[in-house]
C-alpha positions in Angstrom: 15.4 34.2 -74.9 14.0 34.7 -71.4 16.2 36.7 -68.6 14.9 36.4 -64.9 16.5 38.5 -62.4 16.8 38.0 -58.6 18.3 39.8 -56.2 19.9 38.7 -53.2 21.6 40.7 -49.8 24.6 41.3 -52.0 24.1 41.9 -56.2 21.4 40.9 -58.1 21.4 37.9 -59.8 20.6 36.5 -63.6 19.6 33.2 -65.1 18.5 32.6 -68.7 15.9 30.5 -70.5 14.2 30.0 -73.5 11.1 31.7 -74.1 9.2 28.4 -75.9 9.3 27.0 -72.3 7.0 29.3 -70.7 3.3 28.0 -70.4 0.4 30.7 -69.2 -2.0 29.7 -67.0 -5.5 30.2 -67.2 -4.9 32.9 -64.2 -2.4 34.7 -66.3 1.0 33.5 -64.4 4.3 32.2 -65.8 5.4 28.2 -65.5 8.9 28.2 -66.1 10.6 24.5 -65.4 14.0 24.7 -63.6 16.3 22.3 -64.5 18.9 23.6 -61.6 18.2 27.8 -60.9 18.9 27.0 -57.3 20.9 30.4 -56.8 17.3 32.1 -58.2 15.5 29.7 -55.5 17.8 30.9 -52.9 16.9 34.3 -53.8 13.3 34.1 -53.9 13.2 32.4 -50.6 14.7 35.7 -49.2 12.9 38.4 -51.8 10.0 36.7 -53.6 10.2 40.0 -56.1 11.4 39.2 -59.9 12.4 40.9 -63.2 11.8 39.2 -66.9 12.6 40.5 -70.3 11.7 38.2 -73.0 11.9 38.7 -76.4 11.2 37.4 -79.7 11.7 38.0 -83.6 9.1 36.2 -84.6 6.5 38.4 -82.7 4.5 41.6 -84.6 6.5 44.1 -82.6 5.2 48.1 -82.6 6.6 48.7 -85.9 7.9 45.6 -87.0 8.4 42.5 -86.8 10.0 41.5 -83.4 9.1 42.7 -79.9 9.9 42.4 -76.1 8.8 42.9 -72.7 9.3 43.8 -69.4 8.0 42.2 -66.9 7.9 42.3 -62.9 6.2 40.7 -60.5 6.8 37.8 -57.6 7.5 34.2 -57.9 7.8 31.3 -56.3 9.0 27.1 -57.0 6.8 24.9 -56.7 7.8 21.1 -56.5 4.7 19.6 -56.1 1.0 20.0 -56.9 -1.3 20.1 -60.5 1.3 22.7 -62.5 4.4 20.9 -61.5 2.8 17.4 -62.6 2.1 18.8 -65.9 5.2 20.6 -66.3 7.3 17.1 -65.5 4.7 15.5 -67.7 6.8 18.2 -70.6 9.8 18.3 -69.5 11.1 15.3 -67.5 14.2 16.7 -67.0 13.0 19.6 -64.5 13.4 19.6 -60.1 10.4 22.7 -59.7 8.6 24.9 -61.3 9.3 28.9 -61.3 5.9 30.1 -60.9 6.0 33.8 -61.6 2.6 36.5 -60.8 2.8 39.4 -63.2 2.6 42.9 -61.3 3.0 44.5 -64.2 3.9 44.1 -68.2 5.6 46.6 -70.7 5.9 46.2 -74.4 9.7 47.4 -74.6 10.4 47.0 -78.5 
């Protein structure tokens, strides 16, 4: 499970996701497809800043077996261009792609 926070002029705001759909890129940012996430567009439009936990059991944690991370950094959609092409090419279903720039990464579990 992936949780990606916004925030807009009046609370912030929280989507979820699954953590198998997130590709890397080669330049170390997050594609995440978006199926709908238009309140999180809507946010980012106004404040491009972003906050990620994901987490997973499967993963060699600290001191066992399961681990998560925090992660902030800026983001944007992108509907058209090389990453969105192969992220439709995956998932046929998605509108954009949340492309997210890691500021910073901590191992939380």
């Amino acid at each position: 499970m992936v949780a990606i926070v916004t925030l807009s002029k009046e609370e912030p705001h929280i989507v979820n996701t699954w953590n198998s759909y997130i590709h890397v890129t080669t330049d170390d940012k997050l594609l995440i497809p978006a199926g709908f996430m238009y309140r999180t567009e809507n946010n980012i439009k106004e404040n491009n800043k972003v906050w990620l936990t994901i987490g997973s059991r499967e993963v060699q944690g600290k001191m066992y077996k399961g681990t998560g991370f925090s992660i902030k950094g800026t983001a944007r959609f992108l509907t058209d261009g090389t990453e969105f092409e192969t992220m439709k090419e995956k998932y046929n279903w998605i509108r954009a792609v949340l492309e997210v720039t890691i500021g910073s990464a901590v191992q939380t579990l």
